[in-house]
C-alpha positions in Angstrom: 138.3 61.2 -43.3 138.9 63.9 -46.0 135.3 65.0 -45.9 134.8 64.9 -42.0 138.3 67.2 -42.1 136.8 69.4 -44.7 133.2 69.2 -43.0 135.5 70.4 -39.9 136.8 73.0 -41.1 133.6 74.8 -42.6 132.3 74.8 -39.7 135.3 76.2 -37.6 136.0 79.2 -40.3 132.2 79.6 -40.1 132.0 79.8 -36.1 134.9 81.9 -36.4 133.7 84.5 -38.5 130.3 84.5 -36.8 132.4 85.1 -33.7 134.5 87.8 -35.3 130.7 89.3 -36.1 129.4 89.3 -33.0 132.6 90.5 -31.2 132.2 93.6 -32.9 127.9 93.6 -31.9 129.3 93.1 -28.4 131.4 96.2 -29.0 128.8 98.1 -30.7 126.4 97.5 -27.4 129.5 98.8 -24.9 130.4 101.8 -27.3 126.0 102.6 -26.5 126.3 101.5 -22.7 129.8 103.4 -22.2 128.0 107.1 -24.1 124.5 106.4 -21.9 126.9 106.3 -19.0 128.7 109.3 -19.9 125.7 111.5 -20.3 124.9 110.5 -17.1 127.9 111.3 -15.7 127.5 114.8 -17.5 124.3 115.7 -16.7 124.0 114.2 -12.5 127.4 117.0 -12.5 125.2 120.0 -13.2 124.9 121.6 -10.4 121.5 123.9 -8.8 123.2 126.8 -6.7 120.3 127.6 -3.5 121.5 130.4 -1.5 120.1 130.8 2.0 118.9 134.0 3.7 121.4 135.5 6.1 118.8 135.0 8.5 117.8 131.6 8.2 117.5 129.3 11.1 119.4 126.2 11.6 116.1 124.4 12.1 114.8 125.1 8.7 118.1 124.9 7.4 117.8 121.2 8.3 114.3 121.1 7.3 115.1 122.0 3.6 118.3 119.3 4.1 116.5 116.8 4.8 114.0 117.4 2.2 116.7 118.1 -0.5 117.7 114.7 0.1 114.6 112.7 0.3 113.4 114.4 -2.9 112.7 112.4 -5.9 115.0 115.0 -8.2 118.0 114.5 -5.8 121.2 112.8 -7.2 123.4 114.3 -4.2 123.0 117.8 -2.4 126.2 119.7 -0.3 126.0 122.0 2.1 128.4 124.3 1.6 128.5 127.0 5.1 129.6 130.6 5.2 133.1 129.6 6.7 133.6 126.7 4.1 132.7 129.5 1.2 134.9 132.0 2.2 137.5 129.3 2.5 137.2 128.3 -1.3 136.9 131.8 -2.5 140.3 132.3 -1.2 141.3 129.0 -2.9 139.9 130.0 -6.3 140.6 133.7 -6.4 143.1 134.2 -4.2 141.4 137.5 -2.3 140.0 137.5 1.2 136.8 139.4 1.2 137.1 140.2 4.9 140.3 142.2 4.8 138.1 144.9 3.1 134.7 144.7 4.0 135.9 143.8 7.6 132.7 140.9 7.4 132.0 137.6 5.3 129.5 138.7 2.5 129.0 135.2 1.8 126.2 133.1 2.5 125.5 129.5 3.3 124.0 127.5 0.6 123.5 124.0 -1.0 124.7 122.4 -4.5 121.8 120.6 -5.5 123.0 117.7 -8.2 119.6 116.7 -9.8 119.1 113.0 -11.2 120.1 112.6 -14.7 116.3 112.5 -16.0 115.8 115.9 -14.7 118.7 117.7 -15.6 116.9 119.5 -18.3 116.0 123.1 -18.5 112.0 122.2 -18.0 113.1 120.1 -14.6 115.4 122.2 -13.1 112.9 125.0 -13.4 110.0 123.3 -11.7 112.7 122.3 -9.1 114.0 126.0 -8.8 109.8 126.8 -8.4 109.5 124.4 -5.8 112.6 125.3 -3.6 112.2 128.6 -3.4 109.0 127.6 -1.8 111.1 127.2 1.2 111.4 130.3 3.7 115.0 129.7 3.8 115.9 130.3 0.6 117.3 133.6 -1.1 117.7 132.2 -4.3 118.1 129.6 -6.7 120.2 129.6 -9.4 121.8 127.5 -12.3 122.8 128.1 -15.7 120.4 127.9 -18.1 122.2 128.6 -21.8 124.7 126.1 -20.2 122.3 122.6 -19.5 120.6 123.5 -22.4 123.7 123.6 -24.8 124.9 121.1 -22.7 121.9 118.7 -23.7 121.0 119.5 -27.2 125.4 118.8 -27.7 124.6 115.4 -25.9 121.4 114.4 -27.9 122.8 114.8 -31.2 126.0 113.0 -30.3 124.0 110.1 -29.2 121.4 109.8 -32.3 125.2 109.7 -34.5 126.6 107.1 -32.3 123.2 105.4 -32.2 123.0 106.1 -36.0 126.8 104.4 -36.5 125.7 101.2 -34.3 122.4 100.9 -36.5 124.6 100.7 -39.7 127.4 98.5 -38.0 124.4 96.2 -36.9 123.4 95.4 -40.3 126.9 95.2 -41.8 127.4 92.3 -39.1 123.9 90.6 -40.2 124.8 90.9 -43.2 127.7 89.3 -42.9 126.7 86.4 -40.7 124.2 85.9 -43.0 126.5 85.4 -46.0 128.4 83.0 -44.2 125.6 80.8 -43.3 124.5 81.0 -47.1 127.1 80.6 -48.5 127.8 77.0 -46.0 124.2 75.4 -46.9 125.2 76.8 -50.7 127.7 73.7 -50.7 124.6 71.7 -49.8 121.8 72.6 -52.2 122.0 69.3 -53.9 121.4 67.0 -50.6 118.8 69.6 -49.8 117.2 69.1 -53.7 117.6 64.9 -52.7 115.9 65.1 -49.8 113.0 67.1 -51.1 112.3 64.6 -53.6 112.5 61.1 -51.9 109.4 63.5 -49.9 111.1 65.1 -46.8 109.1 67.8 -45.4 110.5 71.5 -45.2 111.0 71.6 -41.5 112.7 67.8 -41.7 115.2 69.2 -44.3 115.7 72.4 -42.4 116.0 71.2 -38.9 119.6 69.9 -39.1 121.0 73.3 -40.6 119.2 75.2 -38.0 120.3 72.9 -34.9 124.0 73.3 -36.2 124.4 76.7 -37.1 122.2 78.0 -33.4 124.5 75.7 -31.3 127.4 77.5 -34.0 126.1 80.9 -33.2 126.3 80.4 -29.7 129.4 78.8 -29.3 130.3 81.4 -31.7 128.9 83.9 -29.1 130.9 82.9 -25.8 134.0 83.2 -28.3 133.4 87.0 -28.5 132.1 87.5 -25.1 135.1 85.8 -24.1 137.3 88.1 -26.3 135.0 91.1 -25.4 136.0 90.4 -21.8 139.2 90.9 -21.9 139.4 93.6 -23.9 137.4 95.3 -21.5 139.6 94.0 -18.6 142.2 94.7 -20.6 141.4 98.7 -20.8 139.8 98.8 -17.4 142.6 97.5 -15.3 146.2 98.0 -17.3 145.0 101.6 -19.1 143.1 103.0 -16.3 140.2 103.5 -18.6 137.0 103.3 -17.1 134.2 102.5 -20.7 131.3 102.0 -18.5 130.4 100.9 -15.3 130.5 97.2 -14.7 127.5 96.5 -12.8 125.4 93.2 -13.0 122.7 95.0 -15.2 125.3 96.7 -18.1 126.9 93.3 -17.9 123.6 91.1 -18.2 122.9 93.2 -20.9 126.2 92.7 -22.9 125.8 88.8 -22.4 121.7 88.8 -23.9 122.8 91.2 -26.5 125.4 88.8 -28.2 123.9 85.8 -27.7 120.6 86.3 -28.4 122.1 88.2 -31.4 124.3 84.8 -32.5 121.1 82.7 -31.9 118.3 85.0 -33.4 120.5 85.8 -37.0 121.6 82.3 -37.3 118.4 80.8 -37.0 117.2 83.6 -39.6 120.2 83.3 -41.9 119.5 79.2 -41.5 116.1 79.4 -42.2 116.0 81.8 -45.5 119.3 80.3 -47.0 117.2 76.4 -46.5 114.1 77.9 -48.1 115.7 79.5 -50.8 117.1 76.4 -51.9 114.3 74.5 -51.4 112.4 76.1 -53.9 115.4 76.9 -56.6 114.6 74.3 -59.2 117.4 71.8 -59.9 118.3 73.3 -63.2 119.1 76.7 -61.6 121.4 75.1 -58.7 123.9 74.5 -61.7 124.2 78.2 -62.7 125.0 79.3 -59.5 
C-alpha cells in the first residue's frame, strides 16, 4: 500500500507540474493571439481620406461605393456627406464655416479602412493609384510618416513578444522535461532488469511513454481548464477583452497545449528511457 501511495503521488506532483507548465504555454499562445489581434485592431483603424469633386454625380458617387465595398482591400468604407462634415467640424472645432464664407467649403468624401494585410505604406499607395482612377475623386489622402511609424513600432514589438514566448517555450520544455527525468530516474534499476532478462527497447519504453502521454494530457485539460477561467475571469468581471474568442483563436489554444503536453512528454519519455538504457549499471550508482 505504501508503494501504490508513494507510486500515487509521483505521478500526481508530476501531472501537476506538467500542468502548471503548460498553463503558462497556454498563456504564452494567448499573450501571441491577443498582440496579433491588437495589430489588427490597429492597423484595419487607419483610415484612407478620398475627397469627391464638388461636381460629382450621385451616380458615380454610388458607382465608386459600391466598388469601395466590393474591393478586395476594403475592411469598412463611410460615406461621410457635405452636411454630415460640416456637422463634425462644428463638433471638433467649434467654428461654423458658413457664418463667414456664407457657403459649405466642404466636400463629400469616404473613409476607406483598408484590411489589415494592406495597411502598409506600399498598399495604401497602389490603393490611393487605383482610386483616383475614379472620375469622382479629387483626392486621396492618408498619412504616410504615420502608418509607417505606426508599423515598424508594431513589428518590433511583436518580434520581442515573439522573442519572450520563444524563451518561455523552452524554459517550460525544459522543465517538463526534468520532471519526466527525473520520475523514470527512480526507475533506472527495473529499466537495467529488464534489459537484461532481454526486453527490447521499445518493450521497456512503452509503459513510461503510455503513462506520462495519458499524464501530459490529463495534465493538459488541467491548464486549459485553469486557462479558461482566467480568461473568463478577465473577460467578463474586468471588462478586458485579451483577444477575440472565436472558434479558430480557441481551436488554436486547445491544439497548442495539448499537442504541446503530448509531443514533450513523449520526447522527455523517450530520451530519459534511452539514456538509461544505455548507462551501464555501475554508473546508475553515482548518480
Amino acid at each position: 500500500l505504501m508503494g501504490k501511495h508513494r507510486f500515487f503521488n509521483m505521478y500526481l506532483t508530476s501531472a501537476i507540474s506538467i500542468a502548471m507548465v503548460l498553463f503558462l504555454v497556454g498563456l504564452l499562445g494567448t499573450m501571441l493571439l491577443s498582440a496579433h489581434s491588437l495589430m489588427q485592431h490597429i492597423k484595419e483603424n487607419m483610415a484612407i481620406t478620398i475627397t469627391l469633386k464638388p461636381q460629382a454625380q450621385v451616380g458615380a458617387t454610388d458607382v465608386l461605393h459600391e466598388y469601395l465595398n466590393n474591393a478586395p482591400f476594403t475592411k469598412s468604407v463611410r460615406y461621410i456627406s457635405q452636411q454630415q462634415a460640416l456637422k463634425e467640424h462644428i463638433q471638433a472645432l467649434g467654428e461654423d464655416p458658413t457664418k463667414y464664407l456664407g457657403y459649405n467649403p466642404l466636400r463629400a468624401s469616404f473613409e476607406l479602412y483598408p484590411l489589415a494585410a494592406y495597411a502598409s505604406v506600399d498598399s495604401m499607395e497602389v490603393i490611393e493609384r487605383i482610386v483616383r482612377e475614379h472620375a469622382c475623386v479629387e483626392d486621396v489622402m492618408f498619412q504616410r510618416d504615420i502608418v509607417k511609424e505606426i508599423n515598424t513600432d508594431l513589428s518590433s514589438a511583436y518580434i520581442g513578444i515573439v522573442a519572450v514566448a520563444v524563451v518561455l517555450l523552452f524554459i517550460a520544455l525544459a522543465l517538463i522535461t526534468n520532471t519526466i527525468r527525473l520520475q523514470i530516474y527512480s526507475k533506472r534499476f527495473i529499466i537495467h532488469t529488464m534489459s537484461l532478462v532481454g526486453a527490447t527497447a521499445w518493450v521497456i519504453r512503452r509503459p513510461f511513454i503510455r503513462r506520462n502521454v495519458v499524464n501530459g494530457i490529463l495534465a493538459s485539460l488541467v491548464a486549459l481548464g485553469v486557462l479558461a477561467f482566467v480568461v473568463y475571469y478577465i473577460h467578463r468581471r474586468l471588462g478586458v477583452i485579451i483577444f477575440p474568442l472565436t472558434m479558430t483563436n480557441i481551436l488554436s489554444i486547445v491544439v497548442l497545449v495539448i499537442g504541446s503536453g503530448i509531443i514533450i512528454t513523449l520526447g522527455a519519455s523517450f530520451l530519459a528511457t534511452n539514456h538509461y538504457l544505455r548507462m551501464k549499471a555501475d554508473n546508475m550508482y553515482r548518480i
